[in-house]
N, CA, C and O atoms as a DFTB+ gen file, in Angstrom:
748 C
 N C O
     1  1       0.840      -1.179       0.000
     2  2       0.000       0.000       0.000
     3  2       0.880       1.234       0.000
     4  3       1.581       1.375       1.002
     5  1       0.973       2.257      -1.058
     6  2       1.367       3.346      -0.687
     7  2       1.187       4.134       0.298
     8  3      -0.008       4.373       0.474
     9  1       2.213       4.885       1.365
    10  2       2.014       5.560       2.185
    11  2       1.122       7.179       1.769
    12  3       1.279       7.810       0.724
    13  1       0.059       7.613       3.103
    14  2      -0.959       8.377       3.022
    15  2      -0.480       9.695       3.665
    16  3      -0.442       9.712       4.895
    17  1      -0.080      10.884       2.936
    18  2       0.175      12.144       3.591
    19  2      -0.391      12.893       4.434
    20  3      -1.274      13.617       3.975
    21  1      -0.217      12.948       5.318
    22  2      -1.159      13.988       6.071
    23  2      -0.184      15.406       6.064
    24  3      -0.656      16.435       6.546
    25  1       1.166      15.397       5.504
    26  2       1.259      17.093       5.576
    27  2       2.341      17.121       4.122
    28  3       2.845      16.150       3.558
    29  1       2.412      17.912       3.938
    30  2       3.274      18.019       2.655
    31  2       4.754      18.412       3.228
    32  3       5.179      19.335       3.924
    33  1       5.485      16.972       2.437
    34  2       6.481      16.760       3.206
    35  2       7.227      17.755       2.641
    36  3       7.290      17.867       1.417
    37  1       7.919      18.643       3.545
    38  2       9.854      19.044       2.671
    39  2      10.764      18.640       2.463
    40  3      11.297      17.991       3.363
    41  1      11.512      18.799       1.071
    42  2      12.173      17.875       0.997
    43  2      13.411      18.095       1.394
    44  3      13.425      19.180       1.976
    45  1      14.793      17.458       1.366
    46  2      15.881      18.025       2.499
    47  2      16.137      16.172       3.534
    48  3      15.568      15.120       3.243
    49  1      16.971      16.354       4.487
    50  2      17.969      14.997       4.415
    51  2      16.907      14.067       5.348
    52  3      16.868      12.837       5.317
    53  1      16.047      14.947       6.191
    54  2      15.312      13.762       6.885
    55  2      13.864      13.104       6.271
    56  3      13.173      12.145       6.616
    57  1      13.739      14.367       4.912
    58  2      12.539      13.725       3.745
    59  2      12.959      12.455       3.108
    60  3      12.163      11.613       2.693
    61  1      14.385      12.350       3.044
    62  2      14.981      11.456       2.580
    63  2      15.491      10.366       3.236
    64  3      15.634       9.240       2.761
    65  1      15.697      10.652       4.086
    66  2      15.532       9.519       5.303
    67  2      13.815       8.383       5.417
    68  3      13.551       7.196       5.228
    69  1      13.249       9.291       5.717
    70  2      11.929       8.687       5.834
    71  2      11.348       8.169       4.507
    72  3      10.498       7.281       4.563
    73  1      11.761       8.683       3.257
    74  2      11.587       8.092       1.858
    75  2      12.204       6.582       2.162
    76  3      11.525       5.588       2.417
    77  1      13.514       6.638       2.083
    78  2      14.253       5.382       2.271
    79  2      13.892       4.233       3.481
    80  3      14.024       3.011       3.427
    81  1      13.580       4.762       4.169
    82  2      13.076       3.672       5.782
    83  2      11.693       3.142       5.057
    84  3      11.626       1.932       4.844
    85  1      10.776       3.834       4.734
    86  2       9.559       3.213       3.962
    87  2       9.849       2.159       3.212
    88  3       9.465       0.994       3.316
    89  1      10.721       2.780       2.271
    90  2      10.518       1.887       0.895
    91  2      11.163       0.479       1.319
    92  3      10.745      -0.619       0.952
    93  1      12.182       0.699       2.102
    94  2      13.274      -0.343       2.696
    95  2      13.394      -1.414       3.831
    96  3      13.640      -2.619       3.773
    97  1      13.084      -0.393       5.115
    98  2      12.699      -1.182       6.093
    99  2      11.692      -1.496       7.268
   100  3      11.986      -2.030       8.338
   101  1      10.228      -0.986       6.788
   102  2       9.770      -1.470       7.583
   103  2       9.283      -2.514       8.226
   104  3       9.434      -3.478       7.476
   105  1       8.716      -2.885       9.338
   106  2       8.682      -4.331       9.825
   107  2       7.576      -4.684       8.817
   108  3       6.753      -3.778       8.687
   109  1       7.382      -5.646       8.163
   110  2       6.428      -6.660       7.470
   111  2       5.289      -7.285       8.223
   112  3       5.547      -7.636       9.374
   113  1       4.222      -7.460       7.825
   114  2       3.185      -7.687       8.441
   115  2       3.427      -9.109       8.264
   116  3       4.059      -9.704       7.390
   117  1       2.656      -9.614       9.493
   118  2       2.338     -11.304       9.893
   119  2       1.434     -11.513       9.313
   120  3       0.737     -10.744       8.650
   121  1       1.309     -12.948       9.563
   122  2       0.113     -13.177       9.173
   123  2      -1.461     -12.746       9.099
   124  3      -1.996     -12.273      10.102
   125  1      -2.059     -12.893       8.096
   126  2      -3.598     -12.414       8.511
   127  2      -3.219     -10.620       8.953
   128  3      -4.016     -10.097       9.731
   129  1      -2.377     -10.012       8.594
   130  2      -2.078      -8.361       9.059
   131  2      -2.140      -7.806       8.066
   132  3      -1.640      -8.300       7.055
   133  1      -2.746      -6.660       8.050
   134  2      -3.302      -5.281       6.945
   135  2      -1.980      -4.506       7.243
   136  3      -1.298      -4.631       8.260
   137  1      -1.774      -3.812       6.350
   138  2      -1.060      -2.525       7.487
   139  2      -1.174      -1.023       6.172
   140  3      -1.592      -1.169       5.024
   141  1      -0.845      -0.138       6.573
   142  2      -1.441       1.187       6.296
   143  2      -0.343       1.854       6.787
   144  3       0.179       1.573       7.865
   145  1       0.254       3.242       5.609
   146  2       1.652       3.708       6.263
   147  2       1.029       5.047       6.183
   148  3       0.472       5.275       5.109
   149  1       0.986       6.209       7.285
   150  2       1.350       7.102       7.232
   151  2       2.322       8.043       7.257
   152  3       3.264       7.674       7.959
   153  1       2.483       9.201       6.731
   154  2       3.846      10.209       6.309
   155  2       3.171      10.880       7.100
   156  3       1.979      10.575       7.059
   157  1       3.635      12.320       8.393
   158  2       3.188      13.184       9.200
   159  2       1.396      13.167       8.937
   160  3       0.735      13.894       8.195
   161  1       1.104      12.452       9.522
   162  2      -0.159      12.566      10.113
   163  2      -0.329      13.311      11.335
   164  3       0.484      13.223      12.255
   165  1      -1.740      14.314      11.396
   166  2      -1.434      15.223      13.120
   167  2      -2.216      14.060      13.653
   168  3      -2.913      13.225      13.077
   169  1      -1.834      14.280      15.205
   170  2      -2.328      13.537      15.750
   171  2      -2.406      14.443      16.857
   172  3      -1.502      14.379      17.690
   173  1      -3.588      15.512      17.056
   174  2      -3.596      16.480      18.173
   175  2      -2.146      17.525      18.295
   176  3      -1.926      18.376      17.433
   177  1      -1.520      17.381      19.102
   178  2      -0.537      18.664      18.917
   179  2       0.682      18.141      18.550
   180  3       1.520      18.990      18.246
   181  1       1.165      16.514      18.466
   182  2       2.056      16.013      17.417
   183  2       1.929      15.317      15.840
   184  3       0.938      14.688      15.468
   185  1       3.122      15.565      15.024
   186  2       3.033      15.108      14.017
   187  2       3.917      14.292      13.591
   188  3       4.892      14.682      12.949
   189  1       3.677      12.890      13.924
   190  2       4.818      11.865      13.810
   191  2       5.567      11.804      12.411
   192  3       4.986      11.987      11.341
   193  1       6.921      11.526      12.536
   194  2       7.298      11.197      10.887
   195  2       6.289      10.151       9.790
   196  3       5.680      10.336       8.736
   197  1       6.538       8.913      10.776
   198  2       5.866       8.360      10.198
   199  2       4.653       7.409      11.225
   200  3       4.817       7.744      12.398
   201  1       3.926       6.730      11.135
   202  2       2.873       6.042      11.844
   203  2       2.451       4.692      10.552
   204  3       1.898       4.806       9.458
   205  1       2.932       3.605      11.192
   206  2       2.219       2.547      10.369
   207  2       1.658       1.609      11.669
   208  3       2.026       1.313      12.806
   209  1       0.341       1.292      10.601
   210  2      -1.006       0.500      11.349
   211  2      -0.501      -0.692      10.855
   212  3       0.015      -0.997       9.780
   213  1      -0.771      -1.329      11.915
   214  2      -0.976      -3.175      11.303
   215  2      -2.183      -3.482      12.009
   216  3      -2.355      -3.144      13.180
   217  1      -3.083      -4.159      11.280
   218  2      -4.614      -4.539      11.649
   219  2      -5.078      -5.750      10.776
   220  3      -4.659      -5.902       9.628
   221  1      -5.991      -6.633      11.389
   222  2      -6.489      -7.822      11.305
   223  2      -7.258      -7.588      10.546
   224  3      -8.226      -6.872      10.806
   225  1      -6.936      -8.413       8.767
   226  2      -7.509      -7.839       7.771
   227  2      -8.975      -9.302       7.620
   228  3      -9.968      -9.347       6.894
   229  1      -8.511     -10.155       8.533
   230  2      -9.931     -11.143       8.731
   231  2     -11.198     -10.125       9.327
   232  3     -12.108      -9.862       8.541
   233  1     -11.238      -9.587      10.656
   234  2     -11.989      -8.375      11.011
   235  2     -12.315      -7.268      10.044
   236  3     -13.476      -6.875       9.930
   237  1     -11.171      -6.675       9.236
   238  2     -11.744      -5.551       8.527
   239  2     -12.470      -6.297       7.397
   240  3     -13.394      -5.581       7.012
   241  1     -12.422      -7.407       6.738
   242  2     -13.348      -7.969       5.762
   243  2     -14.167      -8.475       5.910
   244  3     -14.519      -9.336       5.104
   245  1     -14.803      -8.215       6.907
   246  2     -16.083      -8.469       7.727
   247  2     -17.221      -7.125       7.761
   248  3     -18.448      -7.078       7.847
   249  1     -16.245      -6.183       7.660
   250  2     -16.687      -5.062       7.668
   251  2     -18.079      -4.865       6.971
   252  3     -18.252      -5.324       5.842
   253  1     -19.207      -4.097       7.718
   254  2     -20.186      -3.478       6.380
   255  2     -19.591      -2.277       5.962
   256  3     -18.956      -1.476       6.648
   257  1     -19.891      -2.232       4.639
   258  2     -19.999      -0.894       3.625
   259  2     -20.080       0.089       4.694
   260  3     -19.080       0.762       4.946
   261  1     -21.193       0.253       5.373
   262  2     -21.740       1.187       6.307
   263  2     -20.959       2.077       7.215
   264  3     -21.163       3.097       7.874
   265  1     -19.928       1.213       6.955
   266  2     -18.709       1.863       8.155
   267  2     -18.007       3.141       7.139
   268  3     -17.692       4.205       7.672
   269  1     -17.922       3.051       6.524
   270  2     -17.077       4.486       5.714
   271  2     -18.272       5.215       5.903
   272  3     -18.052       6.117       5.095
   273  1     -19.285       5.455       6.345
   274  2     -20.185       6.816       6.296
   275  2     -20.329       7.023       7.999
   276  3     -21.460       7.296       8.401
   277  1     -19.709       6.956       8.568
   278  2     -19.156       6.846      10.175
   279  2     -18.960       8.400      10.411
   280  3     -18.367       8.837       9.425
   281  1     -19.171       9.217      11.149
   282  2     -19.102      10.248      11.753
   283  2     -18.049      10.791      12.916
   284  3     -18.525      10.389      13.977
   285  1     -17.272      11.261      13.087
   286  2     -16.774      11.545      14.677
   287  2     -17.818      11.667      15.537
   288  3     -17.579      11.666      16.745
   289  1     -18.746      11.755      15.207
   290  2     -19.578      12.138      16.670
   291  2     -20.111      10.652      16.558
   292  3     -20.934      10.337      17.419
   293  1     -19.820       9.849      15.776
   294  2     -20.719       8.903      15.666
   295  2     -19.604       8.109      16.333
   296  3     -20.083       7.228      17.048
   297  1     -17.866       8.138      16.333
   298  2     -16.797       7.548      17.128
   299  2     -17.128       7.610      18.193
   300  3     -17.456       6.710      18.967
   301  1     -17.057       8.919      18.355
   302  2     -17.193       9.696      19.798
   303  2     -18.340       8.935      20.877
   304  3     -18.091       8.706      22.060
   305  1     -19.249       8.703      20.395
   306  2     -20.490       7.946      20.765
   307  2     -19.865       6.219      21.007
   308  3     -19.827       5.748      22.144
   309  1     -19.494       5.564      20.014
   310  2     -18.999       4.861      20.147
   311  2     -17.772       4.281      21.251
   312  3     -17.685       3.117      21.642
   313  1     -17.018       5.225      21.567
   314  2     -16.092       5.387      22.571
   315  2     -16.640       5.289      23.923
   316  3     -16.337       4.479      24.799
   317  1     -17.731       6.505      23.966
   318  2     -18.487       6.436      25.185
   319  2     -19.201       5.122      25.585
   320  3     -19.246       4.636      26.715
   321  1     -19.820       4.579      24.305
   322  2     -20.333       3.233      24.554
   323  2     -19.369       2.026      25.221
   324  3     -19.812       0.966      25.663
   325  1     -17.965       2.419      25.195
   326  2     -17.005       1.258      25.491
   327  2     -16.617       1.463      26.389
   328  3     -16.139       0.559      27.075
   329  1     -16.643       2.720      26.793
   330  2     -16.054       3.371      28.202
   331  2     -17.328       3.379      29.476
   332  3     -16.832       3.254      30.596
   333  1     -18.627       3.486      29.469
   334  2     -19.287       3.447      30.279
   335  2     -20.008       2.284      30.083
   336  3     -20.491       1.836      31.123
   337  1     -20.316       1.417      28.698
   338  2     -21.180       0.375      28.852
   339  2     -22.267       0.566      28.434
   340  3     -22.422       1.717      28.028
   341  1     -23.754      -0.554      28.290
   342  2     -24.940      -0.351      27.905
   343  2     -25.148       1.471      28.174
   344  3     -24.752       2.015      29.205
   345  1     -25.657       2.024      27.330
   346  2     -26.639       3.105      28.086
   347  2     -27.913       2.787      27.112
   348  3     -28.053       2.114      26.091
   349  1     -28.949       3.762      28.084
   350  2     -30.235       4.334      27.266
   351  2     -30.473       5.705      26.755
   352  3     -30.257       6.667      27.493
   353  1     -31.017       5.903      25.226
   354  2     -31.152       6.840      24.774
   355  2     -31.348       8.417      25.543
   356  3     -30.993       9.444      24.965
   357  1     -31.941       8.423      26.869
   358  2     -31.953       9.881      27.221
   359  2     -30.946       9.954      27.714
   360  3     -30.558      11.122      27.737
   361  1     -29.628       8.605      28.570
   362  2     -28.094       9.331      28.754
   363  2     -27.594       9.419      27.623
   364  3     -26.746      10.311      27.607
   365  1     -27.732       8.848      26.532
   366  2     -26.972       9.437      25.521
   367  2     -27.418      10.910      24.793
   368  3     -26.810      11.291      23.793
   369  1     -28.445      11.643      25.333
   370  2     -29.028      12.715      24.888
   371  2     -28.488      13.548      25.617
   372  3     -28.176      14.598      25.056
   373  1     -28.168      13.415      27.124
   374  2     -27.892      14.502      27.584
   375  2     -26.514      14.364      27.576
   376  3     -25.990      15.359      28.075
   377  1     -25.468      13.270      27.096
   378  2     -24.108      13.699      26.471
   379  2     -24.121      14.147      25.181
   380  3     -23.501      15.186      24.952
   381  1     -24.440      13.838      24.681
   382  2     -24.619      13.836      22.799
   383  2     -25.717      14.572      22.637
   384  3     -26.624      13.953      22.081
   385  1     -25.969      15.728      22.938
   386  2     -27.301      16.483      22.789
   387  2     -27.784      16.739      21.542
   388  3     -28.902      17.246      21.442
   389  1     -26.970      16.409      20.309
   390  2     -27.027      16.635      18.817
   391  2     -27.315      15.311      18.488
   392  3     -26.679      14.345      18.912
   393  1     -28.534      15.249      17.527
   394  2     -28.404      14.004      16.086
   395  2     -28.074      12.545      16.307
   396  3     -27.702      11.950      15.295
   397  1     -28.149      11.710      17.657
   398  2     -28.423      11.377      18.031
   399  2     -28.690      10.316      17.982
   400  3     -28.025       9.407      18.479
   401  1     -29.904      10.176      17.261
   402  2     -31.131       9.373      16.732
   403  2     -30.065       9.140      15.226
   404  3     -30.090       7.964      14.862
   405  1     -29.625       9.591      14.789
   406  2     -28.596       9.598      13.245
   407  2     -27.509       8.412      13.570
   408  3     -27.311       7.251      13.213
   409  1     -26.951       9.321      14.404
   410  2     -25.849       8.390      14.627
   411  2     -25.730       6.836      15.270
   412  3     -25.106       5.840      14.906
   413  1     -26.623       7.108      16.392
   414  2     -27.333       5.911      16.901
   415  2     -27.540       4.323      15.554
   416  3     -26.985       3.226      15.608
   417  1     -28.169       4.659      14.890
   418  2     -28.370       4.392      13.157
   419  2     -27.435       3.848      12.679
   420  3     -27.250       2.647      12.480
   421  1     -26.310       5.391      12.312
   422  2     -24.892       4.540      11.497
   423  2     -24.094       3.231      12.130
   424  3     -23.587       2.275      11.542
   425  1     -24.201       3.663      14.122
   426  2     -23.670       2.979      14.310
   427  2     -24.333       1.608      14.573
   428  3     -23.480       0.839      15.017
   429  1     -25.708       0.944      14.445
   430  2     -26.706      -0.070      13.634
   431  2     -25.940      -0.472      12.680
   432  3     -25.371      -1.563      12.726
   433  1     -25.823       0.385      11.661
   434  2     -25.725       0.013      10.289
   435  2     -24.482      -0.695      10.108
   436  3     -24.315      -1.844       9.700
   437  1     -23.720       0.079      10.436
   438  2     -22.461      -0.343      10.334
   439  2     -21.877      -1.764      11.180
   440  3     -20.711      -2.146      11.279
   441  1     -23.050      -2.342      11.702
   442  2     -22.528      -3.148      13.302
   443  2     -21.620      -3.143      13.967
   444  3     -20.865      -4.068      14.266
   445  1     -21.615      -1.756      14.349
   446  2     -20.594      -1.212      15.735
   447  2     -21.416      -1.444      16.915
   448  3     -20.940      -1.970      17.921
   449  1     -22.689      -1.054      16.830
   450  2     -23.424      -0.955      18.286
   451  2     -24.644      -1.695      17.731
   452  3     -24.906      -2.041      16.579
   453  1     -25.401      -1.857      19.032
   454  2     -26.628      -2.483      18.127
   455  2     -27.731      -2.425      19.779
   456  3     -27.159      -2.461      20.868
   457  1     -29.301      -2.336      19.690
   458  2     -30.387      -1.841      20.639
   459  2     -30.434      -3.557      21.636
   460  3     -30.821      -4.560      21.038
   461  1     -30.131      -3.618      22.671
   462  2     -30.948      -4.766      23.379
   463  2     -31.830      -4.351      24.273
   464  3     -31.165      -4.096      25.276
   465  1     -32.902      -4.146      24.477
   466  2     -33.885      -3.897      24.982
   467  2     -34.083      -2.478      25.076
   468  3     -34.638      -1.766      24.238
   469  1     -33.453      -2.043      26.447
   470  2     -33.784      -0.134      26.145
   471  2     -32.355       0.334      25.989
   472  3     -32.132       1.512      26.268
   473  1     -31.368      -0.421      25.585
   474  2     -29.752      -0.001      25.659
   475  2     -29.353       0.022      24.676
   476  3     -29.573      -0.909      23.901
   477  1     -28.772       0.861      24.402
   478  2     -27.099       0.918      23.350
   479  2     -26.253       0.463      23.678
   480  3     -25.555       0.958      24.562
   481  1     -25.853      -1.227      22.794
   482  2     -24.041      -1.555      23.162
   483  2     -23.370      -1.610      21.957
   484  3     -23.775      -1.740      20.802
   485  1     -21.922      -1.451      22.587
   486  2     -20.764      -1.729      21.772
   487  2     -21.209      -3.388      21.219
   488  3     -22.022      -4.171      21.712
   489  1     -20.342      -3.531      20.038
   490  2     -20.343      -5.081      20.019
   491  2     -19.116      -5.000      20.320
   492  3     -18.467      -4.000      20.628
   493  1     -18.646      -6.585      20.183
   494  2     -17.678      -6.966      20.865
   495  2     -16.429      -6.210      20.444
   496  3     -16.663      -5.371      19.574
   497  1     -15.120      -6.294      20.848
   498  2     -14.550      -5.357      20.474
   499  2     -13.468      -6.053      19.207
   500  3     -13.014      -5.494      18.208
   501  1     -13.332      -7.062      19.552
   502  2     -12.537      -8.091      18.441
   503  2     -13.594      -8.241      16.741
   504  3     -13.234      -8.758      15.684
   505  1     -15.009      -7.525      17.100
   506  2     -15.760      -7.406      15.902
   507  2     -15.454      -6.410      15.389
   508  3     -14.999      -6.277      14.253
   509  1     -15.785      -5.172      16.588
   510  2     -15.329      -3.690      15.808
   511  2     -14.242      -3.396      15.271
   512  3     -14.350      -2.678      14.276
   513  1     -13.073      -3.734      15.612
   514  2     -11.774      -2.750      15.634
   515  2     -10.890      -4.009      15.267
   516  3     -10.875      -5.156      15.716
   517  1     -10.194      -3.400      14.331
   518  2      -8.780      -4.902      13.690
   519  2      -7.610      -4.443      14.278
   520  3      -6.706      -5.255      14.478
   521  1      -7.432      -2.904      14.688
   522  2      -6.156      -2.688      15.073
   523  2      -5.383      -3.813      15.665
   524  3      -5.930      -4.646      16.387
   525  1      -4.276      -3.843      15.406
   526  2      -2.966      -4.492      16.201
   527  2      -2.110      -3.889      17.088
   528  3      -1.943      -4.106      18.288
   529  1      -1.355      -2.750      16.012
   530  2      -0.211      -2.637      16.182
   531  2      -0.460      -1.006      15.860
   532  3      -1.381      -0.662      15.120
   533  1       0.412      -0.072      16.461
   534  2       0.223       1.144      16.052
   535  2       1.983       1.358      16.217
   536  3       2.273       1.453      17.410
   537  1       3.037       1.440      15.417
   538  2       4.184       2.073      15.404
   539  2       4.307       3.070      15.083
   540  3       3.663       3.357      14.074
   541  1       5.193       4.212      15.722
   542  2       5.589       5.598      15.008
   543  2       6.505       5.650      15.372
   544  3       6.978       5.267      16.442
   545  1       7.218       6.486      13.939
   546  2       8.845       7.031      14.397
   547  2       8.958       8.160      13.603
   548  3       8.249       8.593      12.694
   549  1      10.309       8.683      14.278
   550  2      10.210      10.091      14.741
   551  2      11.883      10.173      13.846
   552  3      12.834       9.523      14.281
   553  1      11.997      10.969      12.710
   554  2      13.050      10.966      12.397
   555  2      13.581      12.064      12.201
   556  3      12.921      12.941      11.645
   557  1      15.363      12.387      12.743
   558  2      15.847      13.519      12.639
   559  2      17.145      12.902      12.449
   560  3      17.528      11.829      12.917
   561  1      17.908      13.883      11.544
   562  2      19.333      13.498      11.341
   563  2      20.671      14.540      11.846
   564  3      21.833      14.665      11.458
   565  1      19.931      15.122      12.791
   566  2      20.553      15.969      13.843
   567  2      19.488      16.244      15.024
   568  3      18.417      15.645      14.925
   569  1      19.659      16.993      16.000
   570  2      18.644      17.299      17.061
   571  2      18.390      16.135      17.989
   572  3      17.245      16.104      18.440
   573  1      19.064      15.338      18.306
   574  2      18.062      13.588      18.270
   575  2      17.935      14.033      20.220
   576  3      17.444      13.097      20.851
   577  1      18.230      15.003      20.905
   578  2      17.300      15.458      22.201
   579  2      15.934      15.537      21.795
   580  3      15.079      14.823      22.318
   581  1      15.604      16.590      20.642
   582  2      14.566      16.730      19.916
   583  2      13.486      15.492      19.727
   584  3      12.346      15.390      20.179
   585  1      14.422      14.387      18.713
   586  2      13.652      13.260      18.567
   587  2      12.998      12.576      19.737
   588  3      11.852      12.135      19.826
   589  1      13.840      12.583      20.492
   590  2      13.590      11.661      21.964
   591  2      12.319      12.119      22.370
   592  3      11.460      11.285      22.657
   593  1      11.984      13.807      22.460
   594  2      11.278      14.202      23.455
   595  2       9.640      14.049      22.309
   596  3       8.542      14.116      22.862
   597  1       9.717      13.893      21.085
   598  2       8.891      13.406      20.184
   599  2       8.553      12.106      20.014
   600  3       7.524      11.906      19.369
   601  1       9.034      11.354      20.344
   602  2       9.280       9.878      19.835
   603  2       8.431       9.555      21.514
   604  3       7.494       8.756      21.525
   605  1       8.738      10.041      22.439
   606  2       8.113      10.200      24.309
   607  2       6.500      10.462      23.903
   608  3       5.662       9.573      24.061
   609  1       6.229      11.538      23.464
   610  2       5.337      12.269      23.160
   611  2       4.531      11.120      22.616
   612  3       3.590      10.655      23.260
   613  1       5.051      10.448      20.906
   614  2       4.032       9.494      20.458
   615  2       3.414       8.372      21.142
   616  3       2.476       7.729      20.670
   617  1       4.034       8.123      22.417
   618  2       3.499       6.682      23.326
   619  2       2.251       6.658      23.368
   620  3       1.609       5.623      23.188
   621  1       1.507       8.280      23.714
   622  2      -0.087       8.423      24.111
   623  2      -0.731       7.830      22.833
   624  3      -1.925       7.662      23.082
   625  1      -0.436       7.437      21.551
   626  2      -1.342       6.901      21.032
   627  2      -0.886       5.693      20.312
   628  3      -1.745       4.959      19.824
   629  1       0.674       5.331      20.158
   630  2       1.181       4.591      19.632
   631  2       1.503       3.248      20.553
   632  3       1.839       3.436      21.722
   633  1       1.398       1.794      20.003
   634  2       1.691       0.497      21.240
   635  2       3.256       0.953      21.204
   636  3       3.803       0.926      22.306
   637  1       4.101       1.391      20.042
   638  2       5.866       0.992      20.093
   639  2       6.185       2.957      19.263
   640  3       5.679       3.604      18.346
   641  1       7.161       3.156      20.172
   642  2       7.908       4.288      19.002
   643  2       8.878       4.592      19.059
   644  3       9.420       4.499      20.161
   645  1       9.625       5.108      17.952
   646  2      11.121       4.863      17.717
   647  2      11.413       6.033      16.965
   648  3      10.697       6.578      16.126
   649  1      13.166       6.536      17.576
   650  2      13.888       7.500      16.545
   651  2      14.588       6.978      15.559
   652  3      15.321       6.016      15.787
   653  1      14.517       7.340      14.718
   654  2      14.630       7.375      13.163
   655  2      16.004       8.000      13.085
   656  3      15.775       9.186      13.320
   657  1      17.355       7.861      12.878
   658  2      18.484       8.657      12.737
   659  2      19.425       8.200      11.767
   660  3      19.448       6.981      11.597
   661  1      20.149       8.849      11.142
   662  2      21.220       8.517      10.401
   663  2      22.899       8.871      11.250
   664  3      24.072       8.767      10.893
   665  1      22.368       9.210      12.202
   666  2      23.475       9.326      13.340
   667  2      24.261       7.815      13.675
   668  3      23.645       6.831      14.084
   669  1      25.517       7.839      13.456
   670  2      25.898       6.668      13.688
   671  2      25.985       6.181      15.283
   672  3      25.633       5.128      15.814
   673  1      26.559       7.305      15.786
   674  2      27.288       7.182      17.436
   675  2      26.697       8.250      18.062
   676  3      27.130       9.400      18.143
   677  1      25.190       7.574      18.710
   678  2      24.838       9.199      19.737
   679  2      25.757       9.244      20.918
   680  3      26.645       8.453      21.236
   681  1      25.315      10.442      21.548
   682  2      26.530      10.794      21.932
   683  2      25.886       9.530      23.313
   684  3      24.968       8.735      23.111
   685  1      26.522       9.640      24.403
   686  2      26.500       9.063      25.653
   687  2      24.960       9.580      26.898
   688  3      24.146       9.009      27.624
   689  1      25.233      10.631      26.588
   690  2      23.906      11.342      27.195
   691  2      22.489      10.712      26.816
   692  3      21.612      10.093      27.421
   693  1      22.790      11.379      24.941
   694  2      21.208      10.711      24.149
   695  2      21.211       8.872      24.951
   696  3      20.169       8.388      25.392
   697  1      22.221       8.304      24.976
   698  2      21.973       7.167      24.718
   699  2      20.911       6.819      26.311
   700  3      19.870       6.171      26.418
   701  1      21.777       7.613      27.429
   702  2      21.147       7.313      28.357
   703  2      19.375       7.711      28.833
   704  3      18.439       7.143      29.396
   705  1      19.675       9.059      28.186
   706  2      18.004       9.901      28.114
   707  2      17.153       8.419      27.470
   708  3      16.405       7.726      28.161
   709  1      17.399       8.219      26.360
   710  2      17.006       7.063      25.658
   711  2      16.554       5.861      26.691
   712  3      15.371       5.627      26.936
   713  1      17.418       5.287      27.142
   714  2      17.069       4.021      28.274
   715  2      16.217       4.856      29.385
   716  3      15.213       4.303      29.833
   717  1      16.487       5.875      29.754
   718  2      15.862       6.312      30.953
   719  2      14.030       6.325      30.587
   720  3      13.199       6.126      31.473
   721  1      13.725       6.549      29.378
   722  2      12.388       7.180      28.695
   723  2      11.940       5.501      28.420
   724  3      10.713       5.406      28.445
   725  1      12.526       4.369      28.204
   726  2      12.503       3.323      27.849
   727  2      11.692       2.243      29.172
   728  3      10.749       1.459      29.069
   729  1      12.570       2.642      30.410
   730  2      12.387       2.147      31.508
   731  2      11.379       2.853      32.101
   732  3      10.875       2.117      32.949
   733  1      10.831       3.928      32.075
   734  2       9.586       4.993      32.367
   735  2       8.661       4.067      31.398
   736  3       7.687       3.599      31.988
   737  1       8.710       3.917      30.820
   738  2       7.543       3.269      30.026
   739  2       6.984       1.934      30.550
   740  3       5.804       1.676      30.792
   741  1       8.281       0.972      30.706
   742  2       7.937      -0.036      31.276
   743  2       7.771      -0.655      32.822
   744  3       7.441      -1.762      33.247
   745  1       8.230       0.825      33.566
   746  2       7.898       0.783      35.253
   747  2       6.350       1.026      35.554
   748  3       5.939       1.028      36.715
């Protein structure tokens, strides 16, 4: 799959970096794995170099049609449904005070959620969602304090993330900042 732009890249040594890591080395999907490459996609107030999805392409071909006419508010709803559980239409009115009754629908249609008696649920979650794997990396061919504190940053939405460098020998410091941000993650 060709990689999907979310910003128009410049070109210059770390455009070229991230050209070459694409085409060259990224990890390969397993078995039964989709995967999807993004180039700076925002993601709220960061913009990773790159972000590739790997997702369970048995789940996404299950998919209805219905799902590409999906809404954010209709996510958004959806989210809430996974985070609090069954509700009934007047708590979802007085969070979702808009359209409602619409979205409620797509997410029917689409079999994300579906009515058991007076409730709205999620379906299961291994039905909805194929995600796997969410990697991002963060590439700079100088600055790599910079990278670190970016590459930190992507954890909030990424499972793994990594600096991207053409630096052969960081210095001793980076290396340690590096393990220190490594072991924060996994304490």
């Amino acid at each position: 799959m060709d990689p999907i732009y979310g910003s128009t890249s410049r070109d210059g040594p770390e455009a070229e970096l991230v050209r070459r890591f694409v085409s060259l080395s990224l990890p390969p999907c397993r078995d039964g794995e989709g995967r999807s490459i993004f180039i700076e996609p925002h993601f709220g107030q960061t913009v990773p170099d790159i972000v590739v999805v790997y997702w369970d392409s048995s789940v996404a071909d299950r998919w209805e049609p219905a799902r590409m006419a999906l809404t954010r508010l209709d996510l958004r709803l959806a989210h809430y449904l996974y985070s609090t559980g069954p509700a009934q239409v007047e708590e979802l009115r007085r969070v979702f005070p808009r359209q409602i009754e619409s979205s409620l629908t797509r997410l029917d249609e689409a079999n994300v959620a579906y009515l058991t008696g007076a409730s709205w649920q999620l379906r299961e979650m291994h039905q909805v969602f194929a995600l796997k794997r969410v990697i991002a990396f963060e590439a700079k061919v100088s600055a790599l304090q910079r990278a670190l504190e970016q590459a930190y940053l992507n954890t909030w939405f990424a499972s793994e993330s990594y600096v991207l460098t053409s630096v052969l020998h960081p210095s001793q410091r980076i290396l340690k900042q590096a393990e220190a941000l490594v072991q924060s993650q996994t304490s």
